[in-house]
PLY file of the C-alpha trace (Angstrom):
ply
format ascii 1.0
element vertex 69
property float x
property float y
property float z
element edge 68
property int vertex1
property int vertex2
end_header
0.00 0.00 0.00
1.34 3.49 -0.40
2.88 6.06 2.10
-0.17 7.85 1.81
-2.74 5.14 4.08
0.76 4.16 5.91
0.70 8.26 7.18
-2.69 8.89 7.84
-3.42 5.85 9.69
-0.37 7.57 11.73
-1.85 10.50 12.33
-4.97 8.80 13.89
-3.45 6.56 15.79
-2.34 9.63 18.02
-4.94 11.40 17.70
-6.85 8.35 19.02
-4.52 8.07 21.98
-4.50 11.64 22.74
-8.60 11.02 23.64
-8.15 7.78 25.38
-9.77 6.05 22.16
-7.54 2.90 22.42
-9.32 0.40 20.62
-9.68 2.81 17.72
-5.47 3.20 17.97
-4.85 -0.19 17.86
-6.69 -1.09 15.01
-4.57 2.17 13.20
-1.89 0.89 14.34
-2.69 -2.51 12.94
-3.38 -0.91 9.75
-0.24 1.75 9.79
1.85 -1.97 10.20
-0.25 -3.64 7.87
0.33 -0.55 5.01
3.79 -0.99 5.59
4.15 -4.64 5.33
1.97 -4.87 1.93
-1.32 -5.32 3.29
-3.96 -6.43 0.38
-6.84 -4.13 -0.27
-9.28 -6.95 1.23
-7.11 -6.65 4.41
-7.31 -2.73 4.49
-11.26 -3.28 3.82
-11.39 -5.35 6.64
-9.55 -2.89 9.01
-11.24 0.58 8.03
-14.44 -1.29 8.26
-13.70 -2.09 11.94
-11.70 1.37 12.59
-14.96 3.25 11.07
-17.57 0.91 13.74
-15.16 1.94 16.72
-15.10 5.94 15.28
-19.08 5.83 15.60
-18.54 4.25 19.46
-16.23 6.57 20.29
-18.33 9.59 18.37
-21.84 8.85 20.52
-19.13 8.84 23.81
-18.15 12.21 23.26
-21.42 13.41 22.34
-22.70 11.72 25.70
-20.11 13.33 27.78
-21.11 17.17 26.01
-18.48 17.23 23.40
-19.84 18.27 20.48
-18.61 17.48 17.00
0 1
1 2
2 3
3 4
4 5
5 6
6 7
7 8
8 9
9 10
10 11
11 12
12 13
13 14
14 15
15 16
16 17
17 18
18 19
19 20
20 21
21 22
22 23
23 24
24 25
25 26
26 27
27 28
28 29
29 30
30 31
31 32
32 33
33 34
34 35
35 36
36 37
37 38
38 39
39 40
40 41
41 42
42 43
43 44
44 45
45 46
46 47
47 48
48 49
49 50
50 51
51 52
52 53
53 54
54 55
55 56
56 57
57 58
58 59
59 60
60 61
61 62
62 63
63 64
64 65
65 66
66 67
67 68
């Protein structure tokens, strides 16, 4: 995969961490590793599918706690 997915995935990883959404990190950290190492599109698929279920979790958290967004 290219430097582009290998970047952003990154960049959210941190951000993730910097608001205590660990699950979300992991899985962009799984997918940072998995850019880096070749991942096939099917295995990208499979982890934005799972990063994007957590971002809608963590999303309806903040909104509980008065964040808006």
């Amino acid at each position: 995969m290219d430097a582009a997915l290998r970047d952003t995935a990154h960049a959210l990883k941190g951000s993730c961490r910097q608001i205590g959404a660990v699950r979300m990190a992991t899985l962009s950290e799984q997918l940072q590793r998995r850019s880096e190492a070749g991942a096939t599109a099917a295995e990208v698929k499979s982890l934005l599918d799972e990063i994007e279920m957590q971002f809608a979790l963590v999303q309806n958290t903040l909104k509980d706690k008065g964040h808006s967004g």
